[in-house]
N, C-alpha and C positions, 0 to 999 in steps of 0.2 A: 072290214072297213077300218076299226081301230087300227089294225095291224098297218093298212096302207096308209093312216095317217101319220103314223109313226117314223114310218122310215122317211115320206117327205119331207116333215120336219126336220129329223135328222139329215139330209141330204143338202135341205135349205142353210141349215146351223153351218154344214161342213163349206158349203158355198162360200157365204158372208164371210165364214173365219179366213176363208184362203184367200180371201181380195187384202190388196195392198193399198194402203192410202199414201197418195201418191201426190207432189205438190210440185208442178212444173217452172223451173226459172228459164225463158229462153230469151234471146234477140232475135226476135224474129223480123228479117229487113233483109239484110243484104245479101243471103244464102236461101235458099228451096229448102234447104236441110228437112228446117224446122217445123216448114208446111207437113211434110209425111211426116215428120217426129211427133206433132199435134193429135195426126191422124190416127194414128198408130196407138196413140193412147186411147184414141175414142173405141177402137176395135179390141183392146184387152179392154175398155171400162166392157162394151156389150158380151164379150165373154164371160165378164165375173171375175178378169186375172184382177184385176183392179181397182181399184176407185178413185178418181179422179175430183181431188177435193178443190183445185183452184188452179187461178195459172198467175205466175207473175210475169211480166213482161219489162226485158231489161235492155232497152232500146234506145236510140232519139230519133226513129223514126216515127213520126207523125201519124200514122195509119197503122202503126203495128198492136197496137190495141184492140183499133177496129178490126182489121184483119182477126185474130183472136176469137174476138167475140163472131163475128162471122163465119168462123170454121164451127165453132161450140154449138152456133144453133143451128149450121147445114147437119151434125152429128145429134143434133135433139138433143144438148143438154145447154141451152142460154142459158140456164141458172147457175153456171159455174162463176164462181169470185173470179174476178181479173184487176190485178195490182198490177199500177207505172208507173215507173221510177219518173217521178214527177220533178224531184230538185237534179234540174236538168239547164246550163244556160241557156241552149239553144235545142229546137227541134226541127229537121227537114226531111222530108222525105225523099229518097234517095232510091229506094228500093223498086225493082222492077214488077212485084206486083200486090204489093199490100192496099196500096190505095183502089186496083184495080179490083182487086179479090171485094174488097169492102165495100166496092161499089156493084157490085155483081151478085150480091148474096146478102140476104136482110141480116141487120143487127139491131141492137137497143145502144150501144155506146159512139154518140157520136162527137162527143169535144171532151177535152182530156178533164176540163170541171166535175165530167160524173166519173170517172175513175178516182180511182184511193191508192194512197203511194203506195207501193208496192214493200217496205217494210213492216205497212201495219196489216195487209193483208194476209204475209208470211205471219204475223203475231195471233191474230184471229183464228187463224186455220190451224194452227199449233194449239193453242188453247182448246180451244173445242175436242179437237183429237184426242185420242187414249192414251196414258204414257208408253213409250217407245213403239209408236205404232206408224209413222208418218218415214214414209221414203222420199225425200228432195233429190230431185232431177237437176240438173244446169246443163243447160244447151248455152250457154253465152257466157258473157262474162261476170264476174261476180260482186259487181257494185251492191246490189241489190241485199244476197247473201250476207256482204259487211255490214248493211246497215241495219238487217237484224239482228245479225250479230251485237252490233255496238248499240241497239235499241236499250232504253230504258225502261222500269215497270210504267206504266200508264191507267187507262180506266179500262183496256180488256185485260191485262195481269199486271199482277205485284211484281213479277220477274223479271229480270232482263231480259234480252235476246240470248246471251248466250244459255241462260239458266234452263228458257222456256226448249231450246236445242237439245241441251243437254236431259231433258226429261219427257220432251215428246218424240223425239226422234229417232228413229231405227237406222236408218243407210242414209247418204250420201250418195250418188251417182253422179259423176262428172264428167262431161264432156270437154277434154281440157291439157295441154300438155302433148309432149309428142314423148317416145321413149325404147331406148334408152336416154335420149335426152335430145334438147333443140329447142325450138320456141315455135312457140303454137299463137293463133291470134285470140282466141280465148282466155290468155292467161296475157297478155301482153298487149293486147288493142281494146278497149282506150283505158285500161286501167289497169295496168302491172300491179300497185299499189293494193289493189282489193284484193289478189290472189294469195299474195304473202300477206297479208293479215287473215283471211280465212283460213288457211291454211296454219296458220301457228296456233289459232282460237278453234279449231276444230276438235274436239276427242275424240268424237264417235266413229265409227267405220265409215271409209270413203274408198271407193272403188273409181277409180281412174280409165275414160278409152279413150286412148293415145288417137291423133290424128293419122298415127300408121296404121291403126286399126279399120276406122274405116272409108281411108283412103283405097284401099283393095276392094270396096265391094260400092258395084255401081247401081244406084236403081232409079226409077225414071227416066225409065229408054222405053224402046219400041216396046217391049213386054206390055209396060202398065198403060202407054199409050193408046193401043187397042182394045184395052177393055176394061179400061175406067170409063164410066159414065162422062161425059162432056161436061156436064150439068154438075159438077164436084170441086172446089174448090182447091183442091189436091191435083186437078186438072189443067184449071186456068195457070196454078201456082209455076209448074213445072213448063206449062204452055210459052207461058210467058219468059220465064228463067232462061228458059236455051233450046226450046222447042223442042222437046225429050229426047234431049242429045246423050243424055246421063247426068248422072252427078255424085259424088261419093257421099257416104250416107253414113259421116262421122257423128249425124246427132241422132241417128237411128240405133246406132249400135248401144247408147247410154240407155233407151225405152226398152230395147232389146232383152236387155239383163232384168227387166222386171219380173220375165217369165222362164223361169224356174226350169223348164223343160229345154229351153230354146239353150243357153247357158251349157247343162250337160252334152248339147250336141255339136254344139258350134265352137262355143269356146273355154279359154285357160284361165282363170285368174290364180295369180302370183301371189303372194302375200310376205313373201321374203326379200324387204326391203320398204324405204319411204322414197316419198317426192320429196324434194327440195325446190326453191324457187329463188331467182335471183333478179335482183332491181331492175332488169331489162325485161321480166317476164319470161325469161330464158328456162329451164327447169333441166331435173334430171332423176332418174329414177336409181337411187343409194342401193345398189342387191346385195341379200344377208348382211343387211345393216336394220337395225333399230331405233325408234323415240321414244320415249316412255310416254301413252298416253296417245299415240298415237297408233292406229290402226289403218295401215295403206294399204293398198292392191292396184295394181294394174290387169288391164286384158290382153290378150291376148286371140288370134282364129287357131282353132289346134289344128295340129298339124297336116293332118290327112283331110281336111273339110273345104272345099271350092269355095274361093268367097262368091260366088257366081249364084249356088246354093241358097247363101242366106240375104243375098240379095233376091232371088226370088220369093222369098218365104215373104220378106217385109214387104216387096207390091202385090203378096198376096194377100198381106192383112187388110189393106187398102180394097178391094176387091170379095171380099167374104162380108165385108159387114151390110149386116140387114137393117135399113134403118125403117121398117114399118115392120 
């Protein structure tokens, strides 16, 4: 009996150690993407790949909040922090199913007064954290990311944003950029400006999926249409989107890289060169060129692997998880 207590523990310890804490920036509004990039993350938190410590929400859509918090508690975890970008002129909704998703599926947030900007959110979630333990996701654009960046110490740290980065954070993951070079909407709608200053205020490792990346892989077709539950938010999402026409799954491929196995089978990352970014939000990927201080990579599908493949893998994550 001792003996079998032993190894559980052990087993449990090996678990815990191997989750990623994991801090999601998206816009979630005008594209599906991000509905199964959400999803996607609630299916590695129930594996154990990860943990999923908060989401921020880098939008001006109205309902993209709700939405959020709507997916969190269809996946049984309401308790997750949800920061937005609140210094905002204007908010409308635009989006072909956030309001709908929100209205469709219970939540607790429902006027933007009980959310918390989204830079003190990033501040809280980083603190709490252990040093270099916390992986930042960006599915959108990176207003949000600057203004932690540019944050101040306050009454949850002494430290500034960049300090609190620089000492709680492990990876970057970016959805962002196309490459060898172009302009992507990510780094150039509606904030060029945010891109190039995160980018020159960055040290730590950041890992870049070009919009060539996953442009090639389609998911949210007939496959996931016939047997996703109706009743899922991830349903309506894509229901709604283009009636599971497809859609490329450029913010999938960023969640993607959190797991470790998927990475060795599917794809390349480079590390021999930086990104650069230019005033128009334009970019380009420098090869066998260096910054000091800076640590880039790009992705790549290697060579031999179907994006057909890991498009089914990711509406298979959709479709495995148990939520009872």
């Amino acid at each position: 009996m001792k003996i079998f207590f032993r190894i559980f523990i052990l087993c449990f310890t090996l678990t815990c150690a191997a989750q990623t804490n994991v801090i999601l920036d998206t816009d979630i509004d005008s594209d599906v993407d991000d509905v199964q990039a959400l999803a996607m993350l609630h299916s590695y938190q129930k594996s154990g790949i990860i943990d999923l410590l908060g989401v921020v929400v880098t939008s001006s859509d109205s309902y993209s909040y709700q939405c959020v918090d709507a997916i969190n508690t269809f996946y049984q975890r309401p308790d997750i922090p949800i920061g937005f970008l609140k210094q905002q002129e204007t908010l409308d909704n635009l989006s072909k199913y956030t309001k709908q998703v929100s209205a469709a599926f219970p939540h607790d947030l429902t006027s933007i007064t009980q959310t918390t900007e989204s830079a003190r959110v990033y501040r809280k979630l980083l603190m709490e954290s252990e040093d270099n333990s916390v992986v930042i996701v960006t599915i959108g654009h990176l207003t949000s990311l600057q203004n932690l960046l540019q944050s101040e110490g306050d009454d949850i740290s002494q430290l500034t944003g960049k300090e609190l980065v620089e000492k709680k954070v492990k990876k970057w993951l970016c959805m962002g950029g196309t490459y060898p070079e172009g302009k992507e909407a990510n780094f150039y709608r509606p904030d060029p400006a945010s891109t190039i200053y995160c980018l020159e205020n960055w040290n730590k490792e950041v890992v870049f999926c070009g919009w060539e990346v996953g442009n090639q892989i389609l998911t949210g077709g007939a496959y996931l249409k016939f047997r996703l539950n109706k009743h899922n938010p991830v349903y309506l999402g894509y229901e709604l989107y283009n009636n599971f026409a497809g859609r490329p799954a450029w913010d999938q491929v960023a969640i993607m890289l959190l797991d470790e196995a998927k990475i060795s089978l599917y794809f390349d990352i480079n590390h021999n060169g930086y990104v650069s970014v230019h005033e128009d939000g334009s970019n380009q990927w420098n090869s066998d060129k260096h910054l000091p201080n800076k640590h880039h990579a790009i992705v790549s599908i290697k060579e031999n692997v179907d994006p057909n493949a890991i498009a089914r893998t990711m509406d298979n994550l959709m479709l495995n998880v148990k939520l009872h």
